[in-house]
C-alpha positions as CSV (number, residue, x, y, z in Angstrom):
1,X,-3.0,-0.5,15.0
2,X,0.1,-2.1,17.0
3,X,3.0,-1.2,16.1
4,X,7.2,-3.0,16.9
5,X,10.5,-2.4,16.0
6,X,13.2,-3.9,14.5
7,X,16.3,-2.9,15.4
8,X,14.7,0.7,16.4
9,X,12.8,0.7,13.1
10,X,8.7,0.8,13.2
11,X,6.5,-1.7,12.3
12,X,2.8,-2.1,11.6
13,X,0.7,-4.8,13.1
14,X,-1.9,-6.4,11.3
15,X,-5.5,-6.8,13.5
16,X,-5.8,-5.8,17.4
17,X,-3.7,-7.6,19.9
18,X,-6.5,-10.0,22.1
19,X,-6.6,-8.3,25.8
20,X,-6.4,-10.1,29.4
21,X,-10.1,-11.0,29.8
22,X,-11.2,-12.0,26.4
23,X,-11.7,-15.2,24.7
24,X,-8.9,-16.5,22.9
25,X,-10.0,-15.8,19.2
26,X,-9.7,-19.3,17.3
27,X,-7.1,-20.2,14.6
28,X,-6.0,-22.7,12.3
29,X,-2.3,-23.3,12.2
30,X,-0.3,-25.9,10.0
31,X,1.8,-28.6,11.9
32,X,4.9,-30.5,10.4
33,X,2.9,-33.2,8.7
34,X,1.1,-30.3,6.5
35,X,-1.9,-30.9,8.9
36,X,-4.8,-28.4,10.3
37,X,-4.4,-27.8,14.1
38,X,-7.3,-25.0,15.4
39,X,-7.1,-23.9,18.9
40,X,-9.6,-26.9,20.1
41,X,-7.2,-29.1,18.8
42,X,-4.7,-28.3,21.9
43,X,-6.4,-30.2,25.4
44,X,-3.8,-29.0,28.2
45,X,-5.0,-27.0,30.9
46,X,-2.9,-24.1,30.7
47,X,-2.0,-23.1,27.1
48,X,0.8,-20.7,26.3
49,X,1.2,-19.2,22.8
50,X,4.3,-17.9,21.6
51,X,4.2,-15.9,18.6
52,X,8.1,-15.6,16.8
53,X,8.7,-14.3,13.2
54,X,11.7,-17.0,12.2
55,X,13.1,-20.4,14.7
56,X,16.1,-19.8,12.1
57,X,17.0,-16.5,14.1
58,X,19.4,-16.5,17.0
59,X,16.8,-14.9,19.1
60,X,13.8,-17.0,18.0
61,X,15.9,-20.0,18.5
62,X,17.2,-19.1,22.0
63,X,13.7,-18.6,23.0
64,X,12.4,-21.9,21.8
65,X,15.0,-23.8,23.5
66,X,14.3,-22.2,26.5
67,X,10.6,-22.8,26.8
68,X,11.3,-25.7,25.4
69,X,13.4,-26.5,28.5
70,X,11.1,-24.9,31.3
71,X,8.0,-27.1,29.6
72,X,9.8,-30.0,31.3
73,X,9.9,-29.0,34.7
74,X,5.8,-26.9,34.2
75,X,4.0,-30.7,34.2
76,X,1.2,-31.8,31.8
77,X,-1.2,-29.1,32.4
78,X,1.1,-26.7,30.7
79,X,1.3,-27.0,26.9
80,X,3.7,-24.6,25.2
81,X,2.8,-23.7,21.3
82,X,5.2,-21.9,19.0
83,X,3.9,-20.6,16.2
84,X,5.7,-19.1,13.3
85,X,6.1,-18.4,9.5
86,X,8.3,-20.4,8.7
87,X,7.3,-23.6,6.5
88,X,6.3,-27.4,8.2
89,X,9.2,-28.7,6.6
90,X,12.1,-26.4,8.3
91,X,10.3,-26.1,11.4
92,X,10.6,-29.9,11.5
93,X,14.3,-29.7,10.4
94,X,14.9,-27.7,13.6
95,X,13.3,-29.3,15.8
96,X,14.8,-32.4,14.8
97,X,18.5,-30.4,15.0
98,X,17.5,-29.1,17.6
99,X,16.1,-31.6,20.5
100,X,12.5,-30.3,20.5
101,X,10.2,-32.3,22.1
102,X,8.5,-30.6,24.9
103,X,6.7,-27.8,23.0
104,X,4.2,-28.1,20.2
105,X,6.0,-26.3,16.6
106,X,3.2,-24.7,14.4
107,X,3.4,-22.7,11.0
108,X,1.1,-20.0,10.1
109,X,2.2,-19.6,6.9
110,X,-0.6,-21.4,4.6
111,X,-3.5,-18.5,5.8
112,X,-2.0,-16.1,8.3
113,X,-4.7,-17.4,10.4
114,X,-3.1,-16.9,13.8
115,X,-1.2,-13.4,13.0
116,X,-4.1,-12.0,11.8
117,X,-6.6,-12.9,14.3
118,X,-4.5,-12.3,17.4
119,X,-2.7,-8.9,16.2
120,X,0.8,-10.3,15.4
121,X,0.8,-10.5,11.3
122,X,3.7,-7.9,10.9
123,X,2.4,-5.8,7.9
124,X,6.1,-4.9,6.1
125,X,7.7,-8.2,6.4
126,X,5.1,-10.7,6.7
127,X,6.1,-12.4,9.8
128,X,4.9,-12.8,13.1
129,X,5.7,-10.3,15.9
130,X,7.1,-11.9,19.3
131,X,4.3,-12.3,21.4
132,X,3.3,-14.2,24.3
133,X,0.2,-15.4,25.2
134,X,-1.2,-17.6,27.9
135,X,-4.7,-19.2,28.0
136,X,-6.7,-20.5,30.9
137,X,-8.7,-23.8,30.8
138,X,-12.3,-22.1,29.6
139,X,-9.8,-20.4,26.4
140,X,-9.8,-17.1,28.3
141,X,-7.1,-14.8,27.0
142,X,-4.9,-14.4,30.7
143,X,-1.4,-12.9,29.7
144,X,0.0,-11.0,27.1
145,X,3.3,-9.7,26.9
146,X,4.4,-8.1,22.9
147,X,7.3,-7.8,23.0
148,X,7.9,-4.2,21.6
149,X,11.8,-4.5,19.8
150,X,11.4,-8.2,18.0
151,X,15.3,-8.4,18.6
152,X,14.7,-9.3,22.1
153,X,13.6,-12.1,24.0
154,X,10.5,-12.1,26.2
155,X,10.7,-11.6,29.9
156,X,10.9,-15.3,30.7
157,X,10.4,-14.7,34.6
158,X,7.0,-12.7,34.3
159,X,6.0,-15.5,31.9
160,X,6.6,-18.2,34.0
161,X,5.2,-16.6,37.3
162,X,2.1,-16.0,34.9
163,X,2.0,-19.6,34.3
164,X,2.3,-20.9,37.5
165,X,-0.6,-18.7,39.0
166,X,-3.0,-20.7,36.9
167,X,-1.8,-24.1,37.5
């Protein structure tokens, strides 16, 4: 079992984190319209998942944004998912507030599908580790970055070098 921290404090994760070489487990996530998306649902080429427990944290919400902003300059082969606990309804709220339009907002909150099947289901608190996960055309697991204290942000560089090498 994976384990994070919060603010220094140890956390259990629920399931084994997916490793660089395996195919991307499939999931079933909620989008704002209280809809099923699975993994087959999402057609671009390259597909990075980012797993983040709230988009109503500062860090969460810096992190967002951000991809949010480099999805604009990655072209259409790149699509960026966020996926998180929080309901449809205040994930639409922020992105509305917000300015979200390049990235795809999910919530995992009806089954736990996602957190459970890739190995970010935090076991104490019932949120989603921050996680990072890029996908290749053929669904092929390519990247993973957990990031180990949830308080910070990912390393944005080694993402986005990550990204580029499969475009």
């Amino acid at each position: 079992m994976s384990t994070v921290t919060i603010k220094n404090n140890p956390l259990s994760l629920v399931g084994a984190v997916p490793k660089v070489g395996e195919p991307a487990p499939k999931f079933t996530v909620t989008n704002q319209e209280m809809a099923p998306v699975t993994l087959s649902d999402l057609s671009s080429k390259v597909i990075v998942l980012l797993s983040v427990p709230s988009l109503d944290t500062p860090v969460c919400d810096l992190e967002a944004r951000r991809f949010n902003n480099e999805a604009k300059n990655l072209g259409t082969d790149v699509g960026i998912v966020v996926i998180s606990m929080d309901l449809p309804f205040a994930q639409k709220r922020w992105c509305g507030a917000n300015g979200i339009e390049n990235v795809k907002v999910f919530s995992d909150y009806k089954d736990r599908d996602f957190g459970l099947k890739y190995g970010v289901l935090i076991k104490e608190i019932g949120l989603l580790a921050r996680c990072v996960f890029i996908l290749d055309e053929n669904r092929i697991v390519r990247y993973v970055q957990l990031v180990k204290e949830i308080t910070d942000e990912p390393n944005y560089e080694d993402v986005l070098t990550n990204i580029k090498k499969l475009l």
